[in-house]
C-alpha positions as CSV (number, residue, x, y, z in Angstrom):
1,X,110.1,69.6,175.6
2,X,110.6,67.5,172.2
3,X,110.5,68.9,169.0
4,X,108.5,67.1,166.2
5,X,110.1,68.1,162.5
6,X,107.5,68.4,159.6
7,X,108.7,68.3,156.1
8,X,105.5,69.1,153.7
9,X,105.6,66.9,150.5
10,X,103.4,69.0,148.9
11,X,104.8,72.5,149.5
12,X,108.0,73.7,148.1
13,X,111.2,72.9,148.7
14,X,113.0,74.7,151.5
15,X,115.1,77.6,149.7
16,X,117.7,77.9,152.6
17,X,118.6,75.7,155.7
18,X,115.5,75.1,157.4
19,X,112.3,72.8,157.6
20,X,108.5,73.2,156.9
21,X,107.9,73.4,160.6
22,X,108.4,72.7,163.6
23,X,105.8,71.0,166.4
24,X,107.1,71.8,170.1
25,X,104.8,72.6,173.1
26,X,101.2,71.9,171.4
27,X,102.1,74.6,168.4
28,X,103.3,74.0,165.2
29,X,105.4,77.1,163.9
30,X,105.6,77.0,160.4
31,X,108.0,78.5,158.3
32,X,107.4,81.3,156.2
33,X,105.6,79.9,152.4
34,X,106.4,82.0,149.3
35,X,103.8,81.7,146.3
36,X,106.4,79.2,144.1
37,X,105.1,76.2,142.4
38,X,106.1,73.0,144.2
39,X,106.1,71.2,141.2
40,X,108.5,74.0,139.1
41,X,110.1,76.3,142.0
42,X,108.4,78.8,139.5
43,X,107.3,82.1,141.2
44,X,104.1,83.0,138.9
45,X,103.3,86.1,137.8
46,X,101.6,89.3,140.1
47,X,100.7,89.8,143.5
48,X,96.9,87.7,143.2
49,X,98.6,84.7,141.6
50,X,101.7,84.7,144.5
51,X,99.4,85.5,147.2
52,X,97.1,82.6,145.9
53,X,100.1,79.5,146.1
54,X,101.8,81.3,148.9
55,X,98.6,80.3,151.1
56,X,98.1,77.0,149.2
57,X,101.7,76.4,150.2
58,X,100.9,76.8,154.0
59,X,97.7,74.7,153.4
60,X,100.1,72.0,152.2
61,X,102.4,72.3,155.7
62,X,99.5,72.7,157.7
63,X,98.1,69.3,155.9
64,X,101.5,67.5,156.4
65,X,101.3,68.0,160.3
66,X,97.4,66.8,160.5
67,X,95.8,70.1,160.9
68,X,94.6,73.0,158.6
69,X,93.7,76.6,158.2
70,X,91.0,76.6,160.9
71,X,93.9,75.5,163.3
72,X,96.0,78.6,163.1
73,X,96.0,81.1,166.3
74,X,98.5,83.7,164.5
75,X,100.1,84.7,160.5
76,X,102.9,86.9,159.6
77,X,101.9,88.2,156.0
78,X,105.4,90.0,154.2
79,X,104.3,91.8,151.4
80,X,106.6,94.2,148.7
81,X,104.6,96.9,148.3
82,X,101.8,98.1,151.1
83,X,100.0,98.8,147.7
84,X,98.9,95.5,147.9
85,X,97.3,95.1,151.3
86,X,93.4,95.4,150.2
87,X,94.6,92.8,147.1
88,X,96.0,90.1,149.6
89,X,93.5,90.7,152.3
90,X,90.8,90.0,150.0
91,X,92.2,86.4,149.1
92,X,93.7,86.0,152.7
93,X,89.9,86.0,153.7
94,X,89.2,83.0,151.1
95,X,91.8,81.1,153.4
96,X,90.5,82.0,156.8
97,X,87.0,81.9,157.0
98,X,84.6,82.6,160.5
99,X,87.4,83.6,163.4
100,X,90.4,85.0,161.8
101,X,93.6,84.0,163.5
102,X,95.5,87.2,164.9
103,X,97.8,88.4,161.9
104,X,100.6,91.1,161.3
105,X,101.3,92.5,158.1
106,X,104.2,94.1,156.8
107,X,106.1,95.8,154.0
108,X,109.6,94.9,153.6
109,X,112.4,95.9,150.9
110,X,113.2,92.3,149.6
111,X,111.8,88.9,149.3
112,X,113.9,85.7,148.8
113,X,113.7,85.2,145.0
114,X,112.5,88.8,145.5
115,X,108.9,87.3,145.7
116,X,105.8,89.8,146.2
117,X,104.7,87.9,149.0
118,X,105.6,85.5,152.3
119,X,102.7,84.2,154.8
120,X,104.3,82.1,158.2
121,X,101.9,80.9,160.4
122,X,101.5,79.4,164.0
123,X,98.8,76.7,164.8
124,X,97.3,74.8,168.0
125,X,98.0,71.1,167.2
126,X,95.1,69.3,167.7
């Protein structure tokens, strides 16, 4: 099975050694997207504003490999603080309108640039 690398123009820059995504096997599994600005590498400010450019970040990868939000089957949503979940869910369900994709959400101790917020996503390539 081949492997088809996708590197996002429009989404941040990789903070560590690995790519955007990955297509293999008719799915695209993206790497997890933090909220920073691709222009700046900034993180802004609170959980609404990070949850916000964390999902325009996937929207970006998901653009770059031909597909979008309706495509994806299945999220991963790391957030800081559990305190958050009914904040993020409500602009999660701007994102993924009609049939949600399956999702898991989780509170972990640290982020990488000790973010509020990471969403990864797998989608059916078209």
């Amino acid at each position: 099975m081949a492997k088809k690398v996708i590197n996002a123009p429009k989404a941040p820059a990789a903070v560590g050694p690995y790519v955007h995504a990955v297509q293999a096997g008719g799915l695209l599994y993206a790497s997890g997207q933090l909220g920073l600005i691709p222009e700046t590498g900034a993180l802004p400010e609170g959980i609404v504003a990070q949850t916000e450019q964390s999902l325009k970040n996937v929207g970006a990868v998901l653009e770059a490999a031909g597909l979008g939000y309706e495509d994806v089957v299945k999220t991963t949503v790391f957030i800081k603080d559990m305190n958050d979940f009914a904040t993020v869910n409500e602009i999660y369900a701007k994102y993924f309108q009609g049939e949600a994709p399956a999702r898991s959400c989780v509170e972990v101790a640290r982020l990488p640039k000790d973010a509020l917020v990471e969403v990864e996503v797998i989608a059916a390539v078209k």
